[in-house]
ZATOR-798553 format. One record per residue: residue in one letter; x, y, z of N, C-alpha, C, O in turn. Coordinates in steps of 0.05 Angstrom, whole numbers, plus 5000, padded with zeros to 4 digits. Atoms other than C-alpha are relative to their C-alpha. Layout:
BEGIN
AXYZXYZXYZXYZ;...
//
This chain:
BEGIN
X497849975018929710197414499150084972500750214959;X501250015032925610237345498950355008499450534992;X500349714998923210927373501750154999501950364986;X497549734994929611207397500749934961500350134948;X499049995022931910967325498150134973499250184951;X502949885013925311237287501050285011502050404992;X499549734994927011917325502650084985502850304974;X497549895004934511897303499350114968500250324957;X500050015027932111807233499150234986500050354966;X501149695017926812407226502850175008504250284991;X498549755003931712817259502450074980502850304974;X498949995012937312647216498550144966499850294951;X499949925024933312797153499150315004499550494988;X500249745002930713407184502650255002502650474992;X497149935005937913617196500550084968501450304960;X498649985024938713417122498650244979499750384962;X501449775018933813867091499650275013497750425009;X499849794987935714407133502650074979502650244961;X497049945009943214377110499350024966500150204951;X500350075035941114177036498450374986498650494964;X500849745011937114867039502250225001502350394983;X498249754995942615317065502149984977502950184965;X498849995014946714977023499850104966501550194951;X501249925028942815096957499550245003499450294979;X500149814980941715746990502550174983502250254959;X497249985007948715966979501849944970503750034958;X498550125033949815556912498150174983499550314968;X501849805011944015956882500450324993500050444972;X498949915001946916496908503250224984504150444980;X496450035005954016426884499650014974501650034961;X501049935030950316496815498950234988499450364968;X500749705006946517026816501950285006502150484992;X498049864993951717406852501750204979502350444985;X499049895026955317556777498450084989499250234971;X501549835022949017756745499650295020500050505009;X499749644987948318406798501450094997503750035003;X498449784994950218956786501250105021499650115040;X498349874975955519256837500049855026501149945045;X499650204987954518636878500649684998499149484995;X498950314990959318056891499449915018498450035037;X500950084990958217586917500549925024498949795038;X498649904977964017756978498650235003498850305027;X502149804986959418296986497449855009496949885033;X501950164994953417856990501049865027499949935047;X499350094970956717467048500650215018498950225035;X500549724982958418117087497150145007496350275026;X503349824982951018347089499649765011497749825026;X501450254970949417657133500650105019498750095035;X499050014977953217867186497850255011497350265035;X502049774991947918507189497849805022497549565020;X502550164982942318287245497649984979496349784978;X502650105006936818367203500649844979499449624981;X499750335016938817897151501149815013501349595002;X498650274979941717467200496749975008495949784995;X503450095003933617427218498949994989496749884990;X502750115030931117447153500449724992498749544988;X499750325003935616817139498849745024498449505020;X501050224981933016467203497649965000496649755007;X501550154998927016587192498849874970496549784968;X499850165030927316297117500249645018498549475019;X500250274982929915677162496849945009495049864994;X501849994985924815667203497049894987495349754998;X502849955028918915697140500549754992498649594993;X499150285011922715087112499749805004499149614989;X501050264981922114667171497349965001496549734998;X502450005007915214837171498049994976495649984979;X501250095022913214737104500149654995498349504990;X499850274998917014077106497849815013496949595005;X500650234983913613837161496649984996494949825005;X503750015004906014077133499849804983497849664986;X501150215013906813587078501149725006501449534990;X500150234986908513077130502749904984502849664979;X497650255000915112847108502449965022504749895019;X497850154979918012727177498749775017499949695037;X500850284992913212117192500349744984500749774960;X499250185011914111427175499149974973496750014970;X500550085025914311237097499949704999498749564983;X500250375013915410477104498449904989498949714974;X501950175014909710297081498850214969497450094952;X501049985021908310837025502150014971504649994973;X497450025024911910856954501450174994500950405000;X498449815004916811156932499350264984500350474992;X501549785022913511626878498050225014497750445002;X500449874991909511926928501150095024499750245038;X498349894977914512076983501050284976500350524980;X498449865016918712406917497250284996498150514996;X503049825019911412856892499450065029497050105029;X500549774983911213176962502650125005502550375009;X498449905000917613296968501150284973502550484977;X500249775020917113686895498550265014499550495016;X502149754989910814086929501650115010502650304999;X498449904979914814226991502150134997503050265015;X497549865004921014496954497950244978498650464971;X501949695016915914976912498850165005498150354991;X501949844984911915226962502450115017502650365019;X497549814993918215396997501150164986500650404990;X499849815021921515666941499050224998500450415006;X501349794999916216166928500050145015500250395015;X499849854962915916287001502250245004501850485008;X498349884998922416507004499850144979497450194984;X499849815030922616946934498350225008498550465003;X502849744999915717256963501550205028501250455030;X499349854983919317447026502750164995503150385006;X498849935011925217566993499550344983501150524983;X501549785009921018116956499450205014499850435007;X501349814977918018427014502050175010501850415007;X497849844993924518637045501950094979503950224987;X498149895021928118786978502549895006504350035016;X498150115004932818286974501349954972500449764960;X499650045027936518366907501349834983501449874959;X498950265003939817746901497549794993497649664972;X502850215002933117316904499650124981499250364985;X501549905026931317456836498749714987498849504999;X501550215004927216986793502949684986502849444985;X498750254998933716616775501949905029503749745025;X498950064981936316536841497849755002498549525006;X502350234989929116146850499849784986498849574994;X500350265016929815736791502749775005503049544999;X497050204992937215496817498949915020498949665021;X500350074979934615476879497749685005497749515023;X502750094998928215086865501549744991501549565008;X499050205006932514576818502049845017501849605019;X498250134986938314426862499649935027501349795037;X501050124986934214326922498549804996498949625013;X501650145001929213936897501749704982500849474988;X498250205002935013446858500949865031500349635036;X497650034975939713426929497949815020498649605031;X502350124977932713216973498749794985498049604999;X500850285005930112726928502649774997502349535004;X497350164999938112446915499249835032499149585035;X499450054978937312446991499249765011500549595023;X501850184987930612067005500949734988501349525001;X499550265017932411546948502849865012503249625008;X497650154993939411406982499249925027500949765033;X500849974985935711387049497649704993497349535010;X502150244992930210837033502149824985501149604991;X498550145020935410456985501949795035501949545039;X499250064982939210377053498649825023499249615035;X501850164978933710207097499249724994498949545011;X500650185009931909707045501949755008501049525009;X498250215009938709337049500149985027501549785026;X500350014976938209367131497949815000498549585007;X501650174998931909067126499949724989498849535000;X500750215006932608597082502849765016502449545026;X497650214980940208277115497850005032499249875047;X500750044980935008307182500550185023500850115046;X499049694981936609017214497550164997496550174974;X501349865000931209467234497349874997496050014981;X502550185001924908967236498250095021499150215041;X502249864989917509157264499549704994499949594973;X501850154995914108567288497250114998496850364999;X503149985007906708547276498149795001498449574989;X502250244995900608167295497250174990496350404992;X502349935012894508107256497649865017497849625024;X502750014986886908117293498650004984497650194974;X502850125027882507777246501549794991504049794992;X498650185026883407147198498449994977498949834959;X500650015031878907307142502350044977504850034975;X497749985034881207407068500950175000503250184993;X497149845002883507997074502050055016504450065010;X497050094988887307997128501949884991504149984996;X498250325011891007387098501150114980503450064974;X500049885034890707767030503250245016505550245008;X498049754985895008367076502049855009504249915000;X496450144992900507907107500949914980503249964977;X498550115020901707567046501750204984504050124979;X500549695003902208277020502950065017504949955008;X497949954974907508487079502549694989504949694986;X497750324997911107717070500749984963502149814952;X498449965037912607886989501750195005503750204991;X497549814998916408437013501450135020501550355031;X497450004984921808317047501150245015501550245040;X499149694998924409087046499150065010500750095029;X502149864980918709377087500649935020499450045039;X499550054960922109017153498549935013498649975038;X501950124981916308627169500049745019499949535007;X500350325000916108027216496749925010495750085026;X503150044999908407727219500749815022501549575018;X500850254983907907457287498249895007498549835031;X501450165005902007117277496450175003496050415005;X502949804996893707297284500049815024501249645036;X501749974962888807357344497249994991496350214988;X501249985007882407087320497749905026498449815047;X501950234983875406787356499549764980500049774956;X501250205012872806147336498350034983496050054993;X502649945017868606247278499949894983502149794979;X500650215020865905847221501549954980500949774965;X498950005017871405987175503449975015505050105002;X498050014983877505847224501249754982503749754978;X498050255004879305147192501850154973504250104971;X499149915016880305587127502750144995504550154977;X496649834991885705997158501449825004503449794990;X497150214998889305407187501249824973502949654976;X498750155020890605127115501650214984502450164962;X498649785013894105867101502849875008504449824990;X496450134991901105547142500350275018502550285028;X500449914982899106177186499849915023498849695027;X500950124967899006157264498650155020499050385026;X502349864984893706277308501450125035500349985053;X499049944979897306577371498450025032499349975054;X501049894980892206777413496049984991495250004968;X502349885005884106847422500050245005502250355008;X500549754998881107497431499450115019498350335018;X501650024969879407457502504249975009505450055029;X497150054988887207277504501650134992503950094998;X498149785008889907907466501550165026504050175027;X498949814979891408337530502249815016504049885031;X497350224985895807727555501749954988503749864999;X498150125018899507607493501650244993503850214982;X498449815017901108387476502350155029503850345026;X498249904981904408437556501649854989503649944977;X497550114998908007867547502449934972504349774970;X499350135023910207847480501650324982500550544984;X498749755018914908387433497950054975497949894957;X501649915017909508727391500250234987499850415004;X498849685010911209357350496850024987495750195002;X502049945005904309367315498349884994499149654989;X502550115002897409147303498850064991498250304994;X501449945015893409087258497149854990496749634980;X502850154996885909037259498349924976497150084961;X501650115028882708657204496549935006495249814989;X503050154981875508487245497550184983498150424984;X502249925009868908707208499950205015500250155039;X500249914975868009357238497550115004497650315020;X502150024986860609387247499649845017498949905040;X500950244975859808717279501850065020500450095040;X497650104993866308697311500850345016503250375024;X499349805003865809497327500550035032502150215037;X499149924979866009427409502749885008503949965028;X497750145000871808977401502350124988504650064996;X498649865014875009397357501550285020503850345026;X499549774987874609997396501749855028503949935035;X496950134977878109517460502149924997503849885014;X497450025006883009367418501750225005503550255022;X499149685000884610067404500450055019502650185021;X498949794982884910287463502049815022503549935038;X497550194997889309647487502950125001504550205018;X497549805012894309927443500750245001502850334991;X499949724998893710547455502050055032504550095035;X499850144968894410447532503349924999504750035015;X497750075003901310107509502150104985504550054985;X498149755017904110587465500849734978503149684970;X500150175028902209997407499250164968497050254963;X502349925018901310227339498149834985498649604977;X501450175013895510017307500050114968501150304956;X500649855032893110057235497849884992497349644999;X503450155025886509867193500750044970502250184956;X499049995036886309687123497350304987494950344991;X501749755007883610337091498050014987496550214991;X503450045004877510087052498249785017497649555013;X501850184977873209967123497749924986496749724995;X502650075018867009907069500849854977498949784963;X499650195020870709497019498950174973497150094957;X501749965025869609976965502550074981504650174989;X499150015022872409946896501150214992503650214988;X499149705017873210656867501150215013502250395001;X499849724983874311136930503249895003504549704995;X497849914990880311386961500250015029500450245021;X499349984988881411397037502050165015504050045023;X497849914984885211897073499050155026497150315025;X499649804982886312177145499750335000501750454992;X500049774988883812907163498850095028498949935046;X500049864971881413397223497350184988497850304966;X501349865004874513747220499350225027497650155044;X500549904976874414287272502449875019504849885015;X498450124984876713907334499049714992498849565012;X500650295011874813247300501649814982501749854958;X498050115021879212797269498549754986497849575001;X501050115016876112407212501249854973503049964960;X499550175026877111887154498050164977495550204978;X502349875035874412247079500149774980502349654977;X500450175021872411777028500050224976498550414974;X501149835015873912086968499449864964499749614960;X500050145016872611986895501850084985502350324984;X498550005016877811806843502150285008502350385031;X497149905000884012256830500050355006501950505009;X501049664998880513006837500950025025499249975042;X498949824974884613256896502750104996504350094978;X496949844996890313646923500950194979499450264961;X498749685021895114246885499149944966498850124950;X500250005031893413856813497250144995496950254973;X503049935012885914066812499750285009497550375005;X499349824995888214706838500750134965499350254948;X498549925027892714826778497949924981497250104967;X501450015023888214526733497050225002495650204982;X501449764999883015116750501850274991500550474983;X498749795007888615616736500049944979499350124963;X498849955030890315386675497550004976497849984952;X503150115008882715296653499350284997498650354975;X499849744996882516076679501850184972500850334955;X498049795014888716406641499749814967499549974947;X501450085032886815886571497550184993498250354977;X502950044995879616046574500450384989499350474969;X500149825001881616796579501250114981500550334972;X498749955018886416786532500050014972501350154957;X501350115027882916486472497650174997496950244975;X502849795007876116966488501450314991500250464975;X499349785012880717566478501549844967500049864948;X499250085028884917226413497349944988497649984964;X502850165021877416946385497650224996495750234981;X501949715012874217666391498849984980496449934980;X501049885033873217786318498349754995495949744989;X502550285006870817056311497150025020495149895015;X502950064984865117156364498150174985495750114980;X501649785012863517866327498549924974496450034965;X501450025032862317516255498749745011497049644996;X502250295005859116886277497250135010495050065001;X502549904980854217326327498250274970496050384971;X501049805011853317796266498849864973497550004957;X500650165025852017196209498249895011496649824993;X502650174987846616826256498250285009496450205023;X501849844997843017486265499250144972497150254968;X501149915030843017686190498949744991497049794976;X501250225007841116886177497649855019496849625018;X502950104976835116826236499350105017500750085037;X502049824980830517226274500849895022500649655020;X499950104975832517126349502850095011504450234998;X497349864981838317256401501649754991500949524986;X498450115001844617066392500949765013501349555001;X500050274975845716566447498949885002496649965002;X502650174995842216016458502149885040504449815047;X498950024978842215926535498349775016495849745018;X501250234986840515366570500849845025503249785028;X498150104972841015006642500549755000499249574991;X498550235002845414516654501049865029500749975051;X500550114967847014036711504650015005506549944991;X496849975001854514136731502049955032500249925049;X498950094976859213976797497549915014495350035014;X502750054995854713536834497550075001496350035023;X502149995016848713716796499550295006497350384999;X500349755007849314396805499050134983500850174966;X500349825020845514836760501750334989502150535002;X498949745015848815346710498850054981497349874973;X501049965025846915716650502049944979503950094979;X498350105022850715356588499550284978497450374970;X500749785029852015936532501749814978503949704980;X498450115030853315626454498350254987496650414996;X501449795023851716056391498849844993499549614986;X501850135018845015906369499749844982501049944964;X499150115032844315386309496549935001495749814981;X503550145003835715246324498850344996499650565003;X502749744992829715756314499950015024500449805036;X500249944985828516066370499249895023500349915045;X501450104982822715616401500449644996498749464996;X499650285012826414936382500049745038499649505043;X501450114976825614726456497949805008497749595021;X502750024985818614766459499449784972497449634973;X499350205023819814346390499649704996498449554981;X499550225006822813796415497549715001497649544983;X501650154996816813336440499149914972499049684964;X500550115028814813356370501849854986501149784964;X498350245020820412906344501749875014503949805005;X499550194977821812536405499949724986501549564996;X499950265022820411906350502450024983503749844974;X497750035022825312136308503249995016505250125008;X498149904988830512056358503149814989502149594991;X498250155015836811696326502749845019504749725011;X497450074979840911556398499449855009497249815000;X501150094973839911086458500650155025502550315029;X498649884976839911256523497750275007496250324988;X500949704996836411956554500550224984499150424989;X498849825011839812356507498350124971496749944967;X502049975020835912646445502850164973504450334981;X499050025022839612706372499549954976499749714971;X501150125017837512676312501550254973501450504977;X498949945012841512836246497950144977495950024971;X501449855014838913426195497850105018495550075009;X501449924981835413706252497750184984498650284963;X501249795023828814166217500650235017500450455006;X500349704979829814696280502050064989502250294995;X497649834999836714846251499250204974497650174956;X499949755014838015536216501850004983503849864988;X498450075037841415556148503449955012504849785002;X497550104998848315586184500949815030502949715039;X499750254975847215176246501149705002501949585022;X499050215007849014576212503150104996504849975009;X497449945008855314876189501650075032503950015039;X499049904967856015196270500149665015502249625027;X499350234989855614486296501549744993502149555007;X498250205018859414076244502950135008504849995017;X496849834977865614656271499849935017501949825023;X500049934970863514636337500850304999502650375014;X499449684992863915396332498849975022500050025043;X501749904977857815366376500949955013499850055033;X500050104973860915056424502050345019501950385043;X497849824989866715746432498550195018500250315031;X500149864972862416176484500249785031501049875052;X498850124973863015566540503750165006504250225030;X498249784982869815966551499550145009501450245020;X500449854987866216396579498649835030499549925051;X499550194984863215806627501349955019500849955043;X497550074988870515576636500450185021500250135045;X498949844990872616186654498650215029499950365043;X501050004973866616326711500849775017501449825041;X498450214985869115646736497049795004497049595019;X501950215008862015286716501649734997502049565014;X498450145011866114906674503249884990503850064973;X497250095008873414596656500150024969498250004953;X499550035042876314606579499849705003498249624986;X501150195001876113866600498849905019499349975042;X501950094972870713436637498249874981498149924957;X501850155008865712976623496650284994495550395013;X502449945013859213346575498850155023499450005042;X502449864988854613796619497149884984496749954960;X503250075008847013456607498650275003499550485013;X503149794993840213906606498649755016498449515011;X501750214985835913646663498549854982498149634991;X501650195025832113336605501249755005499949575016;X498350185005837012876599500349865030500349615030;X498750154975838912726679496949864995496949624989;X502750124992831212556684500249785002500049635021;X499650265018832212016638501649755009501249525003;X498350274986837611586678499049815014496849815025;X502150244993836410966698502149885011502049645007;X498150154992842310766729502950185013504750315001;X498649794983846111066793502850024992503950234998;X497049975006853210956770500350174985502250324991;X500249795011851611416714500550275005501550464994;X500049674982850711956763502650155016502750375028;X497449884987858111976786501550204982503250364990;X499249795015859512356727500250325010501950505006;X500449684983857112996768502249965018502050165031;X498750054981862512786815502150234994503050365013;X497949774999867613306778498150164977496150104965;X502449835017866013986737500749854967502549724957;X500050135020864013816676502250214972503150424980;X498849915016867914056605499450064974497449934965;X500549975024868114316538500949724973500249714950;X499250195022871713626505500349855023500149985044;X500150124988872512966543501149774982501549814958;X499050185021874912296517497149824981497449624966;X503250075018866912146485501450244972502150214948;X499649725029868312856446501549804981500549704961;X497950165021874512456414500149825005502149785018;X500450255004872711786411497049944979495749734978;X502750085011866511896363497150125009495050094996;X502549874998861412296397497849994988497749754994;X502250095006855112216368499549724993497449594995;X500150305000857111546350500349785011500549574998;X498950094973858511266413497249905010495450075005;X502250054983852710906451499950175023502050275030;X500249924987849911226504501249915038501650045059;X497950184981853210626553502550024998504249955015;X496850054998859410716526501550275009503850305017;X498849725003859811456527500750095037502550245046;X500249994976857711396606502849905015504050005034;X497450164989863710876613502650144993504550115009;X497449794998869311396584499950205013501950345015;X499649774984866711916628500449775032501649895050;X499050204979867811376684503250025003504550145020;X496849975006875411206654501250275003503550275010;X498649744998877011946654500150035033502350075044;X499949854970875212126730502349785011504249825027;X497950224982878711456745503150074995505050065011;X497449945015884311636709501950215002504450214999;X499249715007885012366710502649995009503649835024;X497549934992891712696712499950304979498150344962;X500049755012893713396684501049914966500550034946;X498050175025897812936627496949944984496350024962;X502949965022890312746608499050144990498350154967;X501649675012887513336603501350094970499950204953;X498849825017892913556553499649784979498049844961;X500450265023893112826508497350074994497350044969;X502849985004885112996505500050224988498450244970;X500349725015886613736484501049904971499649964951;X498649965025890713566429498749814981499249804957;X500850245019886812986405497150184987496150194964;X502149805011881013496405499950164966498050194950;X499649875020884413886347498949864971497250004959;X499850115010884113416297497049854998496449674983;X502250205001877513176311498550214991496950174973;X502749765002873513846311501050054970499150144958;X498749975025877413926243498349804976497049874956;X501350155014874913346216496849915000495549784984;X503250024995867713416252499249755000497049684992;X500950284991868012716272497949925012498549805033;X501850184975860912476302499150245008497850255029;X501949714992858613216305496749994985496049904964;X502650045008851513286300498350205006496050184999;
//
């Protein structure tokens, strides 16, 4: 019954975002219609009835259902939140969108114009999130009066298990009923029985308890090294019974990663990943890193010509100072800044390795003697810093990201957590840049490039650009 009603459900919404498109479709339509020239929009309904737009519209259908269903919104949500059901459902109405506009294009459809796509794009993407939100709002109030309930038995009684039903038994809405765990005897068993949990079954007595007993799903909490041939008999128990199972998604208990389901080849695999660097945002945030990056090296022309032409009338040596740098997991690149040292200030540094004024691996030291009459003035701007757009714009680097080191500097670490910094590309400003930069410990500076990866969002990136202004202005902690 919970299947046939699980089936009624995708199909109804896939129904709904079928109709919700034709209908926006049409409403979109019914707008642009008055801005063409020599076509109404009673003419616009007369060319459907033509065959080949009668197949161009089907297979617009067709693209829709299939987009829908790539970013998986016709499998179960019960268990994820609302904010990310709504944030694929945006994708899914934009990648359609486009879809249609691009095919739209191809056959010279003159109606699809760019505001057909922006009606189209808004009033679908309103109508389908209206939809989902009136759709779990419902399920919610089913579930919680005691309609539509998924029994569930937990295999394991450690803490987290316990930690996960309690979890499930705070909320109500999700339609859970916990019919009890399936543990062995083990040294921490009396612990569980003072939860007010019930032990149903041993583990030798699961395959007797999941014939005779109404089980909608299972869920394996069991260590899964020790516990890994037991695991796998569970699995395939349930499997065998058309049970679903589930595992809690950090099988390593780790703190910082991510967890998700993919397919390598013919392999289907769990990815651990780190922090927030995935999917269409780290996409976009390479475009817009691209079309900035390119945008500011043509507007900053004249500035590259007089700085490259005042450090060659103020110091024997090439303009650039080029140097390698460790970048997407430790990747080497060549870093370009405008010069601010003599030439051989490199081969320099050892000599004032005492005078160093930082902690940490990092080397700094204020009134530098290698600098050239306006190098102080180039790094108190940060001018030097304006050829990394060129960096950016090979895709070395991001406008933001945690600092690019000189192997000098990686050498020097002494402590592996440090090293996740390489985890994304690195940038021209970061939240160290504007929080004090040179004045910053070398622990602390490690711990905001930490907070950023944890953090990231495109919304950061931009709060970090703008805080930039104001700082390079004032040459806060430049050195």
């Amino acid at each position: 019954m919970l299947k046939q009603r699980r089936h009624l459900l995708i199909r109804t919404a896939q129904i709904f975002d079928l109709v919700t498109m034709v209908f926006c479709f049409f409403l979109s339509a019914s707008v642009v219609s008055y801005t063409v020239k020599n076509l109404s929009f009673e003419q616009f309904l007369s060319l459907r009835v033509k065959v080949q737009n009668f197949l161009l519209f089907f297979v617009f259908i067709l693209l829709w259902y299939f987009i829908f269903s790539q970013f998986q919104l016709y499998r179960s949500r019960r268990l994820s939140p609302l904010g990310g059901e709504i944030l694929d459902v945006v994708k899914a109405v934009t990648v359609g969108a486009v879809s249609v506009y691009a095919l739209a294009a191809l056959f010279n459809v003159q109606l699809i114009n760019k505001t057909f796509l922006l009606v189209f794009w808004a009033s679908t993407c309103s109508i389908s999130i209206l939809g989902r939100v009136t759709i779990r709002y419902a399920l919610k109030q089913f579930r919680i009066h005691g309609r539509n309930l998924r029994r569930i038995l937990f295999v394991g009684t450690n803490s987290r298990a316990i930690q996960f039903a309690r979890e499930i038994d705070s909320k109500p809405e999700l339609g859970y009923i916990i019919i009890g765990f399936v543990d062995g005897n083990w040294e921490n068993i009396r612990d569980f029985q003072a939860t007010g949990y019930k032990l149903v079954a041993g583990l030798n007595e699961l395959p007797v308890f999941l014939r005779e007993n109404v089980v909608d799903e299972v869920s394996i909490c069991l260590p899964v090294k020790s516990f890994y041939q037991e695991n796998a008999r569970i699995v395939a128990l349930c499997e065998e019974q058309g049970i679903i199972v589930r595992f809690l998604s950090d099988l390593f208990n780790l703190k910082r990663t991510h967890t998700f389901p993919g397919q390598m080849e013919e392999e289907k695999v769990i990815s651990i990943s780190n922090g927030s660097f995935n999917g269409w945002q780290v996409a976009l945030k390479r475009g817009i890193d691209f079309l900035i990056s390119l945008t500011l090296i043509v507007i900053l022309s004249p500035v590259f010509l007089f700085v490259a032409l005042l450090i060659k009338i103020t110091s024997p040596g090439p303009v650039f100072f080029v140097q390698e740098r460790l970048g997407l997991n430790k990747r080497k690149f060549h870093l370009f800044k405008f010069r601010t040292m003599v030439p051989d200030a490199e081969k320099k540094q050892a000599e004032l390795e005492h005078l160093n004024e930082v902690d940490g691996p990092v080397f700094k030291i204020k009134n530098d003697p290698r600098l050239t009459p306006i190098g102080n003035f180039l790094r108190k701007t940060s001018i030097d810093e304006l050829p990394q757009l060129f960096n950016v714009l090979l895709g070395d680097m991001s406008l933001v990201g945690p600092r690019p080191l000189p192997v000098r500097d990686y050498e020097g670490f002494d402590k592996d957590w440090h090293r996740r910094r390489f985890s994304v590309r690195p940038g021209i400003t970061c939240l160290w840049q504007v929080n004090g930069r040179s004045n910053v410990s070398f622990d602390k500076w490690m711990e905001l490039d930490m907070q950023y990866i944890d953090h990231w969002s495109l919304l950061l990136d931009l709060k970090i650009l703008l805080k930039t202004v104001p700082v390079v202005i004032r040459g806060s902690g430049a050195s």
